[in-house]
KOLKOLVEX-917450 format. One record per residue (C-alpha): residue in three letters; x negated, y negated, z. Coordinates in steps of 0.05 Angstrom, whole numbers, padded with zeros to 5 digits, always signed. Layout:
N
ALAXYZ
...
END
This chain:
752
UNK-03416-02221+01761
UNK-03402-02182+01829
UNK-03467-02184+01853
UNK-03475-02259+01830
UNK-03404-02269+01875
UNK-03438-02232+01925
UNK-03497-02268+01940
UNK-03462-02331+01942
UNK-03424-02305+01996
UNK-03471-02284+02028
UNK-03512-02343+02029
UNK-03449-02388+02045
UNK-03429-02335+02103
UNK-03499-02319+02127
UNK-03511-02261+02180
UNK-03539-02301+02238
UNK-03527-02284+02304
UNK-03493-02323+02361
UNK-03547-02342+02403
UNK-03585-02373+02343
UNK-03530-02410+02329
UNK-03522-02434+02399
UNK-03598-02458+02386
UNK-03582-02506+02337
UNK-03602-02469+02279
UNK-03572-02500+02210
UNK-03520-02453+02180
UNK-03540-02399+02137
UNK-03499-02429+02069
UNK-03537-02489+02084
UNK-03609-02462+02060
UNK-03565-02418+02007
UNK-03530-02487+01984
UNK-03604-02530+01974
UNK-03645-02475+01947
UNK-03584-02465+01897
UNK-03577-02542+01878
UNK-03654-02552+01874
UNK-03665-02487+01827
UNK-03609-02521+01781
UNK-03650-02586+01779
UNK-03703-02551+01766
UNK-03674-02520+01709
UNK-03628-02572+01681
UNK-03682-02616+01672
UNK-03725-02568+01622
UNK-03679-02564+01567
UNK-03659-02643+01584
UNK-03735-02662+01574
UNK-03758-02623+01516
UNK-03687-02637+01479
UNK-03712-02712+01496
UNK-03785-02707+01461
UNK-03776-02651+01400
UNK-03755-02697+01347
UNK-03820-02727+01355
UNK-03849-02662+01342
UNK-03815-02641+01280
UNK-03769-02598+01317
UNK-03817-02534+01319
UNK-03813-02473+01361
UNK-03868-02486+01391
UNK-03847-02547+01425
UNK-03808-02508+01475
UNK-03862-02454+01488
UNK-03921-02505+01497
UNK-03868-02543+01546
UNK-03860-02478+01585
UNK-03932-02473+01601
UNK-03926-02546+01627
UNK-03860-02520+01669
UNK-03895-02463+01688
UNK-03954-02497+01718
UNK-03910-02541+01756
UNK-03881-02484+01779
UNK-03948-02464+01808
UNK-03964-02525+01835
UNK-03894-02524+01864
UNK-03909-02465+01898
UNK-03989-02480+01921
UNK-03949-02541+01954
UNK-03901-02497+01984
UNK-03951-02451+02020
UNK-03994-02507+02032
UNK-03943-02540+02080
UNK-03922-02473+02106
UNK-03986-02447+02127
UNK-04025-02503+02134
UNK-03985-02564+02159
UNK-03953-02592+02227
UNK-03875-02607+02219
UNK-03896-02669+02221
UNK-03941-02670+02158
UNK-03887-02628+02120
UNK-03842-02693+02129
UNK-03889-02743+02105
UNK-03911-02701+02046
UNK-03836-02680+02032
UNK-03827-02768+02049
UNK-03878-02787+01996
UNK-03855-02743+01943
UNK-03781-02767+01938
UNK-03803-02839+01954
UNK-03837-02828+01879
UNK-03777-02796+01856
UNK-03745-02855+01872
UNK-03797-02901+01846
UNK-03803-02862+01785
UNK-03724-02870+01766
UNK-03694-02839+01709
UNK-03734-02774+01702
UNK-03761-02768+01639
UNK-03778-02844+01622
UNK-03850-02852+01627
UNK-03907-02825+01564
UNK-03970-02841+01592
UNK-04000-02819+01512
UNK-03945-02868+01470
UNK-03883-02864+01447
UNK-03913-02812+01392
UNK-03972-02772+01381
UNK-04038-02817+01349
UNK-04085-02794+01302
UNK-04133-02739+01336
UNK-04094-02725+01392
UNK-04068-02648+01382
UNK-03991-02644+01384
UNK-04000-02595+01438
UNK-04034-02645+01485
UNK-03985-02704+01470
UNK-03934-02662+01495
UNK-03961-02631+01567
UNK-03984-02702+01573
UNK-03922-02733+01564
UNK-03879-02674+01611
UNK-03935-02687+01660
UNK-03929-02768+01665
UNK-03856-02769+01658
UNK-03826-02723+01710
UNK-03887-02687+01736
UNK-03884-02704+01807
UNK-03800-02705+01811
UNK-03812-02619+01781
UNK-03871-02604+01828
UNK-03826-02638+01889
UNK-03757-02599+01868
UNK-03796-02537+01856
UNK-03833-02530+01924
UNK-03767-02520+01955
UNK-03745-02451+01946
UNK-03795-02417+01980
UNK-03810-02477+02031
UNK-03739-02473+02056
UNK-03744-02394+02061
UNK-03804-02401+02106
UNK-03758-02458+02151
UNK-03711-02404+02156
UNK-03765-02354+02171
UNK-03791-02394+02232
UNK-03709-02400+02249
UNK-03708-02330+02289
UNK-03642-02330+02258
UNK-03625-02256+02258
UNK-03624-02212+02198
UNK-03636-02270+02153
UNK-03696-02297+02176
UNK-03720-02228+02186
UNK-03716-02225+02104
UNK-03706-02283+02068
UNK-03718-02265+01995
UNK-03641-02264+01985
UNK-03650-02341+01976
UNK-03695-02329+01917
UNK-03643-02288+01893
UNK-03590-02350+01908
UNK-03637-02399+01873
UNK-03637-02357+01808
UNK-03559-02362+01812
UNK-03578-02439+01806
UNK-03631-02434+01752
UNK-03581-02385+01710
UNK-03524-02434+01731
UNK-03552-02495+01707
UNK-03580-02458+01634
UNK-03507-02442+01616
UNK-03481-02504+01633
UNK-03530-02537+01605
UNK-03512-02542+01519
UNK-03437-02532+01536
UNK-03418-02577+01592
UNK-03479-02632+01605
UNK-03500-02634+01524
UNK-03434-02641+01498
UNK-03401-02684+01549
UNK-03460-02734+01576
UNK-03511-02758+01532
UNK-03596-02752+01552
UNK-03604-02815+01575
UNK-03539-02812+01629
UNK-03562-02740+01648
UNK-03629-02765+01664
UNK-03602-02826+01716
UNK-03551-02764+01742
UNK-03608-02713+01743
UNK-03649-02772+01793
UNK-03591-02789+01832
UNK-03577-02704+01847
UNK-03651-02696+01862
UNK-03653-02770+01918
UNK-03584-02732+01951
UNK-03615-02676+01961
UNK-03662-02709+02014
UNK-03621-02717+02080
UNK-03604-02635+02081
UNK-03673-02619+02076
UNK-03683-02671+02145
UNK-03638-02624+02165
UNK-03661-02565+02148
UNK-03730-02581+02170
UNK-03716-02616+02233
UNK-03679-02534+02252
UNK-03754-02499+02232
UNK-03786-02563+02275
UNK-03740-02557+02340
UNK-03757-02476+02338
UNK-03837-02491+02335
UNK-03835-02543+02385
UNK-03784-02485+02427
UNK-03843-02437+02416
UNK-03893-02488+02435
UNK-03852-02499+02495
UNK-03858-02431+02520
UNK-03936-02422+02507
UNK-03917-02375+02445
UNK-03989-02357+02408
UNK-03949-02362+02339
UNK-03902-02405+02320
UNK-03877-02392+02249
UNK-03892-02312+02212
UNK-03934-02351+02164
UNK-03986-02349+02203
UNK-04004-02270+02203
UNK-04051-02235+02145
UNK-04016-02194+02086
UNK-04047-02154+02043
UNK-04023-02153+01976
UNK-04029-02106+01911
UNK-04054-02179+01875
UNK-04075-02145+01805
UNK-04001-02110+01798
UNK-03965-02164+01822
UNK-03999-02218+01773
UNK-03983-02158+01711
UNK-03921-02158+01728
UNK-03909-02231+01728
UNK-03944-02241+01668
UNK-03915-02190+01614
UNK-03851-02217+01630
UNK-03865-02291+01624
UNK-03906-02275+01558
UNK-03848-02230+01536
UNK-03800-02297+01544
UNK-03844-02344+01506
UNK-03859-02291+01449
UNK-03781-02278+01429
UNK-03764-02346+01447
UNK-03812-02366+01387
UNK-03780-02304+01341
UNK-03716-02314+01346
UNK-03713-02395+01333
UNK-03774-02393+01274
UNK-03721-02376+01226
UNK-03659-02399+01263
UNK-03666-02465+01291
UNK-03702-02496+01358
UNK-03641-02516+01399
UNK-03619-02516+01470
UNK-03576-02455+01460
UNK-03634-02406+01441
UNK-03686-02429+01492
UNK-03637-02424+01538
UNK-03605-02344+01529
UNK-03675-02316+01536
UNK-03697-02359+01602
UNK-03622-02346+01629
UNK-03637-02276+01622
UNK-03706-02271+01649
UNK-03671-02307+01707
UNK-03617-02266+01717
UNK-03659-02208+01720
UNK-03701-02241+01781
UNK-03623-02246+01825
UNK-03613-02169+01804
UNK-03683-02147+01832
UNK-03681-02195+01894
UNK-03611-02180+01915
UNK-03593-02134+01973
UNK-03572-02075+01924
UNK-03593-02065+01847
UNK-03535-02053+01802
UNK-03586-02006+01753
UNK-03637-01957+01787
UNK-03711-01976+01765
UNK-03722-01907+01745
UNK-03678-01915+01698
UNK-03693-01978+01673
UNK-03758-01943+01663
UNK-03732-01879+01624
UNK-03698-01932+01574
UNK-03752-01980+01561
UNK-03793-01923+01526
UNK-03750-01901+01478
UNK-03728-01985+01474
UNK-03810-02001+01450
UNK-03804-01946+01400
UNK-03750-01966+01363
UNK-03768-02041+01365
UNK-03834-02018+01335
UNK-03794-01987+01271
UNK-03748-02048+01267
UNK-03805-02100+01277
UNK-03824-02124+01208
UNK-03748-02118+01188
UNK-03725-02164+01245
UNK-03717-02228+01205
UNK-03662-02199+01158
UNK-03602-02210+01209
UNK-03587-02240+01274
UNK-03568-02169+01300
UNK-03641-02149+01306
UNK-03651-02218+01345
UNK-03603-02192+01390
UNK-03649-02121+01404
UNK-03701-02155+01404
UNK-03669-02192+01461
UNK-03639-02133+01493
UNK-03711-02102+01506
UNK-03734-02160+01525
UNK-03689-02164+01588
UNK-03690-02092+01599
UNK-03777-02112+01612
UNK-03757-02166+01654
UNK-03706-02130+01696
UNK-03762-02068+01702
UNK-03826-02116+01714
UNK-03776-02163+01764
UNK-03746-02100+01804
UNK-03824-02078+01809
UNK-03837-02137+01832
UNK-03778-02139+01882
UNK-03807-02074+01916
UNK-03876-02111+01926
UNK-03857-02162+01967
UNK-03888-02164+02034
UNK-03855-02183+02099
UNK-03841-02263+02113
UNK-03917-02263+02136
UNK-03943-02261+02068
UNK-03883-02295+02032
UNK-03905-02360+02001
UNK-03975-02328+01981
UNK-03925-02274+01945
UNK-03889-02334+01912
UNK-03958-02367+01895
UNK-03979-02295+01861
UNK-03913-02294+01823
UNK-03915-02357+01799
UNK-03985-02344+01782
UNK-03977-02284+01747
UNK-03923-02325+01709
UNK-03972-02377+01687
UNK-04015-02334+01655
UNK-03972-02298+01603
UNK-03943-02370+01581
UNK-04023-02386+01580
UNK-04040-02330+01536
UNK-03977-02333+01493
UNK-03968-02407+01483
UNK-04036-02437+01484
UNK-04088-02381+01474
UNK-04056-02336+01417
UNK-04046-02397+01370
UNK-04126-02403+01380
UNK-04147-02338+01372
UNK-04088-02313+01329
UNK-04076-02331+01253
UNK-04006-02295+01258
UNK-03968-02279+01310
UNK-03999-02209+01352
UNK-03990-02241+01410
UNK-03922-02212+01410
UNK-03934-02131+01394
UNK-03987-02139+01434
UNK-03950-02162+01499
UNK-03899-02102+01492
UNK-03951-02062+01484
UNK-03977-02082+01555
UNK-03913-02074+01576
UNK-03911-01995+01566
UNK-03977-01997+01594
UNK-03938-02017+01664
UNK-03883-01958+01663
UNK-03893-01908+01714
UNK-03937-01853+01697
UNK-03905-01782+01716
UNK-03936-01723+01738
UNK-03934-01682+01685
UNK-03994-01645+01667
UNK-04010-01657+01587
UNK-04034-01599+01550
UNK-04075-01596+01486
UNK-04010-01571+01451
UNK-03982-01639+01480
UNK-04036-01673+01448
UNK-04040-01650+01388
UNK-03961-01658+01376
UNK-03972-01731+01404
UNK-04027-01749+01346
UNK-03989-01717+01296
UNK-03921-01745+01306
UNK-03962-01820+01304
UNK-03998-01799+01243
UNK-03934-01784+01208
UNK-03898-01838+01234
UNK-03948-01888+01216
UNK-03951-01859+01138
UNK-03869-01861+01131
UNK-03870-01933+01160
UNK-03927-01954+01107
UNK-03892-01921+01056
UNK-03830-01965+01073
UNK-03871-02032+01085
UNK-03914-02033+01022
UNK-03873-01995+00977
UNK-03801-02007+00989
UNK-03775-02044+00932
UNK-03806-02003+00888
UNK-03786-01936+00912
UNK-03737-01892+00886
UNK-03678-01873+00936
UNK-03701-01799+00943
UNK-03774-01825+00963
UNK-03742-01882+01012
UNK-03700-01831+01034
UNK-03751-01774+01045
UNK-03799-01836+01090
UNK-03737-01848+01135
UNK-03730-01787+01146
UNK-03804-01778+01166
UNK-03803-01841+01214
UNK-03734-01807+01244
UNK-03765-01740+01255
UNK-03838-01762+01282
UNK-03817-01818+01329
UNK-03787-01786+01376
UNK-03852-01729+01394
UNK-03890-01801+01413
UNK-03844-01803+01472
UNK-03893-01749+01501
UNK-03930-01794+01514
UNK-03889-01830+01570
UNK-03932-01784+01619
UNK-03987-01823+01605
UNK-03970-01906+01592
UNK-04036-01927+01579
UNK-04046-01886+01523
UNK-03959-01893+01501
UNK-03981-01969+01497
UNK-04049-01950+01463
UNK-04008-01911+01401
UNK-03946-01964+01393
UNK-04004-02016+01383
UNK-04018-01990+01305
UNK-03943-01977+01301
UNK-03927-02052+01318
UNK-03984-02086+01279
UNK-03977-02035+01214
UNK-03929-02089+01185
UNK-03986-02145+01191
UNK-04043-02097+01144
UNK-03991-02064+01099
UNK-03920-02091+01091
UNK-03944-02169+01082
UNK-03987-02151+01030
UNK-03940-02129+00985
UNK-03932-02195+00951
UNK-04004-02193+00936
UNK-04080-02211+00966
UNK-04088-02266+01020
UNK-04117-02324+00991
UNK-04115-02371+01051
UNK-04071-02361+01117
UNK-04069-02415+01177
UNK-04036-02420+01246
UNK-04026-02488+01277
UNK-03978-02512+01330
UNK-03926-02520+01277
UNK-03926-02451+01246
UNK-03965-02400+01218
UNK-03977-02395+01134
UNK-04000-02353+01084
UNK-04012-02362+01014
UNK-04011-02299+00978
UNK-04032-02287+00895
UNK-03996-02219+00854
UNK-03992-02223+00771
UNK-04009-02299+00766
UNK-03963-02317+00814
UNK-03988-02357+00873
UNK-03935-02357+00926
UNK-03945-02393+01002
UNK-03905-02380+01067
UNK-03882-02406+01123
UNK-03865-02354+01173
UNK-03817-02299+01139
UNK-03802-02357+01085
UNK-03822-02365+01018
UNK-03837-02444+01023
UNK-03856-02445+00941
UNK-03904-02414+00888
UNK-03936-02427+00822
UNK-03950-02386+00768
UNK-04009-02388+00725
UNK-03994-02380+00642
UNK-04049-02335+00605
UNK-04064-02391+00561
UNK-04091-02433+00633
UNK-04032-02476+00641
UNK-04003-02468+00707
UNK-03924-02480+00719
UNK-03910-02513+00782
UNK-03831-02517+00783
UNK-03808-02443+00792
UNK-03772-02415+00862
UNK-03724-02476+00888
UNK-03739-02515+00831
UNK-03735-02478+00777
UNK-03703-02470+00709
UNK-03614-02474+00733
UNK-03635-02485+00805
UNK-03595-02540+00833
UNK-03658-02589+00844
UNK-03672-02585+00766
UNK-03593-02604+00747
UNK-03602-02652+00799
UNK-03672-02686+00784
UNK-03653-02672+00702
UNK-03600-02726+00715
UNK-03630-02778+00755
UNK-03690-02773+00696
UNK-03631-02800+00652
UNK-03637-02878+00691
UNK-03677-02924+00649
UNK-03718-02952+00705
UNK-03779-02925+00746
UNK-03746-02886+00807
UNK-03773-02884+00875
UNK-03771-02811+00902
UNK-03781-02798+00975
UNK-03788-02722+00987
UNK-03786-02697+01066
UNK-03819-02633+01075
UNK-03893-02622+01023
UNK-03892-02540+01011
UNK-03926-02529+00946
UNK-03915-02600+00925
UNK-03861-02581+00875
UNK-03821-02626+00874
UNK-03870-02687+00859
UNK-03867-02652+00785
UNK-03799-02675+00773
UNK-03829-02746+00775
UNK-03844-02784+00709
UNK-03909-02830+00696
UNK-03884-02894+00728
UNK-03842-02857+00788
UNK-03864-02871+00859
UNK-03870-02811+00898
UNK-03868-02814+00972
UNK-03881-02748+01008
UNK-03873-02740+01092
UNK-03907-02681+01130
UNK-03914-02666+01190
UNK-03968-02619+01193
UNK-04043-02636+01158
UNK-04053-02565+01145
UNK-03998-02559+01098
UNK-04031-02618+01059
UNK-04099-02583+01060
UNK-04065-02520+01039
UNK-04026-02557+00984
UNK-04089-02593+00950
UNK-04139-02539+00958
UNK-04097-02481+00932
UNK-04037-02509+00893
UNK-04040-02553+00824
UNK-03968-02592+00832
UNK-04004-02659+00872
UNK-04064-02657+00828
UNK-04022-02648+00759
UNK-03957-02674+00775
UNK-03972-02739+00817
UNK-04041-02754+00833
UNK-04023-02823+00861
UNK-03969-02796+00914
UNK-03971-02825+00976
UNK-03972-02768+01035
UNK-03952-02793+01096
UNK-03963-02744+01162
UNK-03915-02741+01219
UNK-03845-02729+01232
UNK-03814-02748+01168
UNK-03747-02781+01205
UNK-03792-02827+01238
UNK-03840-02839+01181
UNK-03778-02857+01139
UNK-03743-02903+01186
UNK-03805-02946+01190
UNK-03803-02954+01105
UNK-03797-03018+01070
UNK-03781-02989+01001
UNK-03712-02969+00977
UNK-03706-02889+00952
UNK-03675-02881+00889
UNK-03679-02807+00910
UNK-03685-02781+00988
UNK-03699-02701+00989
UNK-03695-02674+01052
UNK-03736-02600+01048
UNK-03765-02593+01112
UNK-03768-02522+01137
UNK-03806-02488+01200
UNK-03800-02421+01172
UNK-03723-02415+01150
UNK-03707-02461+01196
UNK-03675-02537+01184
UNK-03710-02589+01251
UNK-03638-02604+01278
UNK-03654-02677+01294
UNK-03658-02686+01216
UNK-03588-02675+01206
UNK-03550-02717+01264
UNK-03509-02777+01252
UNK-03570-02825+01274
UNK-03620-02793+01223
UNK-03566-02802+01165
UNK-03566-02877+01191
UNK-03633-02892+01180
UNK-03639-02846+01120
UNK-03586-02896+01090
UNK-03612-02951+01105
UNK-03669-02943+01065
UNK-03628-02912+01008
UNK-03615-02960+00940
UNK-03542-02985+00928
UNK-03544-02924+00875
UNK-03593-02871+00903
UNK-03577-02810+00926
UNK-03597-02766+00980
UNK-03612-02685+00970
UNK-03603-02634+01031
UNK-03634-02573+01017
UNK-03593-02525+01066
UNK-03613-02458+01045
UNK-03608-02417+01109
UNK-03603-02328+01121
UNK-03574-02349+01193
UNK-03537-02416+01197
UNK-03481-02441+01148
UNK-03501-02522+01148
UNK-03459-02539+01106
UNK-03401-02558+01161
UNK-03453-02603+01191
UNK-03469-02647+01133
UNK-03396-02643+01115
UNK-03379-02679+01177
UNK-03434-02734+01183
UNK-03407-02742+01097
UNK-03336-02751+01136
UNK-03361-02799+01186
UNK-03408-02846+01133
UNK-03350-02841+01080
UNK-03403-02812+01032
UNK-03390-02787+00966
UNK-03420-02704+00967
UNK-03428-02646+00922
UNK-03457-02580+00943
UNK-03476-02524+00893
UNK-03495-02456+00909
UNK-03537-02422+00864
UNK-03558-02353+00861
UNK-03611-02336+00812
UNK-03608-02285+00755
UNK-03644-02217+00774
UNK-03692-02233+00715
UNK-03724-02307+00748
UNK-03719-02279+00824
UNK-03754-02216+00810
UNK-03812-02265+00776
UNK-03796-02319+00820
UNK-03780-02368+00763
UNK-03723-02387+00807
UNK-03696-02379+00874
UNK-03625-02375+00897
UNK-03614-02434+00934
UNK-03559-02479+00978
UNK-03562-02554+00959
UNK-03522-02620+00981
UNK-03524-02681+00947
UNK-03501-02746+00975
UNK-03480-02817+00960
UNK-03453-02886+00977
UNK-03388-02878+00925
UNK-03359-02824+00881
UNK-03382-02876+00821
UNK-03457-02849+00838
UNK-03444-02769+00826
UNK-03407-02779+00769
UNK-03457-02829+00727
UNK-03504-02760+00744
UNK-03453-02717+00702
UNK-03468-02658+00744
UNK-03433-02594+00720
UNK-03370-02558+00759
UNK-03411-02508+00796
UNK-03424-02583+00842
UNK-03356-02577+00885
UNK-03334-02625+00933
UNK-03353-02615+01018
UNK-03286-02596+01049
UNK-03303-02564+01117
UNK-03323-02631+01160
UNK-03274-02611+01217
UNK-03303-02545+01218
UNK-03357-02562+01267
UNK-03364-02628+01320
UNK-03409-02677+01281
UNK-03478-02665+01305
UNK-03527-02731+01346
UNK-03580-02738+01369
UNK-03552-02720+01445
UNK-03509-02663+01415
UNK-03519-02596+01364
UNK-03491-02533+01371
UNK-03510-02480+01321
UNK-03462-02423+01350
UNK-03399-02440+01303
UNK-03447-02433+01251
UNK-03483-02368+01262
UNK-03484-02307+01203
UNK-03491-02239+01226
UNK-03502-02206+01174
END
């Protein structure tokens, strides 16, 4: 916070002399003031636009990390634009470019408006494309515009002469990220909560068209000292002009881990949580924050020492990796590494910058570098990739980047390195493929091994290259040993909506989603093959529930959100209408080709693909049941439980149907949320939840599981004659009732 405090005083103060003042230079906290405001637009309007367009997308993870590559491209483009004008371009030029670019932003009014590919994605068009199409038509030109500002303005106050801070202006990059970090926090608890998407987008316009008669300002001070130098038959006007030569290979390294680092545990800590504002947005505030700390005039933390702690930081993240997903406390490490990369890779950076000669082509190499690692993470790894190695592998490149030391390795060295990895990797496989079925003196004895052999590795912080070459098996040993446990892959897939795995042990076929077991089926010895076991099994709160409704006399219509295994359609009776919604065609595939619940249970199912919420709203039928089971992962898509969705959900719902909200969650307690959108429709609810006997978990007969049901009247749950372990929803004012311009998950988070 001090050093944030003192770069904005700094910048508003400046450290200009008097005779450039008496030349009509602008002030000093005038360049501070626009590169601050135009780093906030730039900012405010990612988690604005991709908050705008996720529903769309079934709320997955990956809609934010696919978005980022579009924002990071900008970015470039931003920045080509930037040294274009600076190194290229008359004053005069720069002010009909800078003209014709806000005259669009004007044209273009509110941000965010236009989708050049439809409102939704159509058949054959990749989710992936829909959405850099639609960031790209709809505020494309207003990000590239904002964006070429911070270092355009630095090189106006470069050409300024204006003492000390034209002499080094990179303290306004450092001002800009006090913007960027600025508008991230303010972003899901003052704009979200208080000003809804559509009014943020008409404010986020307005900002962006005030903005313009500063920069005349501002340019017509870098204008009046060319046309000075002009004057007196200077050879160079502006320091732009001069050659730099750059270490182009490091630089783009260090950009890139970083960015790559900020995708990858962006995606691993909301697979399983939830894709929301609030956990894009700690991750890209950090990565930020870590850009003022290596740009400002003095580092709070030595980079020799962020480099002694990253080490040791890798190691232990590469024990803890496969047991990450078991509490949001290893989120948090896995966060806390993260930034110490960024503030090491950014302060690297920092010392690599070149005088104001070479400073937009610095910017451009940056912002380069940056593109690539959201390139490789975001678009290329889901290609190549059928789980997610993109991940290891990126902080595996990252202790290839430490600073070798000069210590001379001997063959004593070596030979202590290889056989501290060797033990360590047999103690970790132990653990992974074993664990449950260990004894406490042979868990005990493998911890004990990983404890005592770690630590030797760290001889190898001498060398990086080969440090990153040995955490590589360390970090990937969970994908070949530990997931196997359940049993032999049968099929996996990877597609912009997740990655799954179906997995067969003892008869018992089981497929994930992620970390999450998303159903199974077990096959009997006598060829029969029982479909309703995990969820909906035998005392699981979807058999009570679906036992009752089987009670009504006439045909029901069922509409099921969310496919899995297909389980659910075996609740339905000959005569029942099932209606299933998913979003993703792979899951279908998976579901016919490997599972027997569609073929055996309801052959004549309709399956509908796309975004169920949408799919629904557009129905003509009326549900006698509505189950909403859609999971990326462990994690609920928010949009499917805000105040709108129950709406339309509703309105498709018969005078007695009732509507089933599967809210089974290791992070998030959701049961405050529907609680209040119950309050706020006057619905009748129940919630049960049900934790399986040791006997049906351990053969996955039945799952422990967290279920709401809903209705229009009280008279509707009690003609079901559901049993007392169904109590009432009491905790609606627990949490602000959730829209579709507002959802905060942190009064809702479990630790532990």
């Amino acid at each position: 916070m001090l050093e944030v405090v003192g770069i904005l005083v700094m910048t508003m103060h400046g450290y200009v002399d008097e005779r450039s003042r008496g030349l009509g230079t602008p002030p000093i906290w005038l360049y501070g003031a626009v590169v601050c405001v135009a780093a906030w637009l730039v900012f405010w309007v990612q988690p604005l636009a991709v908050r705008g367009v996720l529903p769309v997308l079934g709320g997955s993870p990956a809609v934010w990390n696919t978005a980022m590559v579009f924002f990071q491209s900008a970015l470039l483009g931003g920045y080509g634009l930037a040294h274009l004008l600076a190194r290229r371009t008359a004053p005069a030029g720069q002010f009909i470019v800078l003209g014709a670019l806000w005259a669009g932003i004007a044209l273009t009014m509110p941000v965010g408006e236009l989708r050049l590919l439809g409102e939704t994605p159509s058949a054959g068009v990749p989710p992936a494309l829909w959405l850099l199409g639609t960031l790209a038509g709809s505020l494309g030109l207003a990000f590239v515009a904002v964006t070429s500002l911070t270092p355009l303005v630095q090189s106006w106050l470069a050409r300024t002469n204006a003492g000390a801070a034209s002499a080094d202006p990179y303290f306004l990059y450092a001002a800009s990220n006090v913007g960027s970090v600025g508008a991230l926090l303010a972003f899901p608890f003052l704009l979200e909560p208080f000003l809804g998407l559509g009014r943020q987008a008409w404010l986020w316009s307005l900002a962006a068209l005030a903005l313009a008669p500063f920069l005349v300002i501002l340019w017509r001070g870098a204008a009046a000292r060319d046309a000075g130098a002009r004057a007196a038959g200077a050879e160079e006007a502006t320091p732009d002009s001069g050659r730099t030569v750059l270490p182009v290979l490091r630089i783009l390294a260090l950009s890139a881990v970083p960015s790559a680092l900020l995708l990858a545990v962006t995606r691993h800590v909301t697979t399983d949580v939830a894709a929301v504002p609030l956990l894009w947005i700690v991750p890209l505030a950090l990565y930020l924050a870590t850009f003022v700390h290596a740009f400002a005039r003095r580092s709070l933390i030595p980079q020799w020492l962020l480099a002694r702690l990253l080490a040791p930081g890798l190691l232990v993240l590469a024990v803890l990796y496969p047991f990450s997903y078991f509490a949001l406390v290893f989120g948090l490490f896995h966060v806390a590494v993260f930034a110490l990369a960024a503030l090491y890779c950014h302060g690297a950076l920092a010392r690599l910058r070149p005088p104001p000669a070479g400073l937009t082509f610095f910017y451009l190499l940056v912002s380069t570098g940056g593109l690539i690692g959201g390139l490789l993470v975001a678009l290329a790894a889901p290609l190549v990739f059928n789980d997610v190695h993109e991940y290891p592998i990126a902080l595996c490149c990252l202790a290839a980047l430490l600073p070798a030391a000069s210590v001379v390795l001997r063959r004593g060295h070596w030979g202590a390195a290889a056989g501290a990895l060797g033990l360590l990797l047999a103690g970790l496989a132990t653990l992974y493929g074993h664990y449950g079925s260990l004894s406490d003196l042979a868990v005990g004895a493998a911890t004990a091994l990983v404890a005592l052999a770690a630590p030797a590795l760290l001889i190898l912080r001498a060398r990086p290259a080969l440090l990153a070459v040995a955490l590589l098996p360390v970090f990937m040993l969970p994908f070949l040993v530990g997931r196997d446990r359940d049993g032999g892959y049968v099929a996996r897939a990877r597609t912009f909506f997740g990655v799954y795995r179906i997995v067969e042990s003892g008869g018992l076929r089981s497929f994930y989603h992620g970390t999450t077991l998303h159903g199974a089926e077990r096959r009997n010895p006598d060829g029969t093959i029982d479909s309703r076991t995990t969820y909906y099994g035998p005392g699981t709160p979807y058999a009570e529930l679906l036992a009752s409704l089987a009670r009504r006399p006439a045909p029901l219509v069922m509409g099921i959100a969310g496919l899995g295994t297909g389980s659910l359609a075996c609740f339905a009776r000959p005569g029942d209408e099932v209606r299933i919604y998913e979003i993703d065609p792979a899951v279908v595939r998976l579901a016919r080709e490997h599972f027997a619940a569609l073929r055996n249970c309801a052959p004549d199912a309709t399956i509908a693909t796309g975004d169920a919420r949408l799919l629904i709203a557009r129905e003509r039928v009326k549900f006698d049941f509505l189950a909403l089971d859609a999971f990326t992962s462990d994690a609920i898509p928010v949009h499917l439980l805000t105040l709108e969705a129950f709406r339309s959900y509703l309105r498709v719902l018969a005078p007695e149907g009732v509507v089933a909200v599967h809210i089974s969650n290791r992070h998030i307690n959701l049961e405050p949320v529907v609680a209040a959108i119950a309050d706020k429709q006057r619905l009748a609810a129940r919630v049960k939840l049900y934790s399986a006997p040791e006997h049906l978990r351990k053969r996955r007969a039945a799952t422990s599981s967290h279920l709401v049901v809903l209705a229009r009247d009280e008279g509707t749950l009690q003609a079901l004659d559901l049993d007392g372990s169904w109590v009432p929803l009491d905790a609606a004012d627990r949490v602000r009732l959730w829209t579709d311009d507002y959802a905060s998950i942190a009064p809702l988070l479990r630790w532990w």
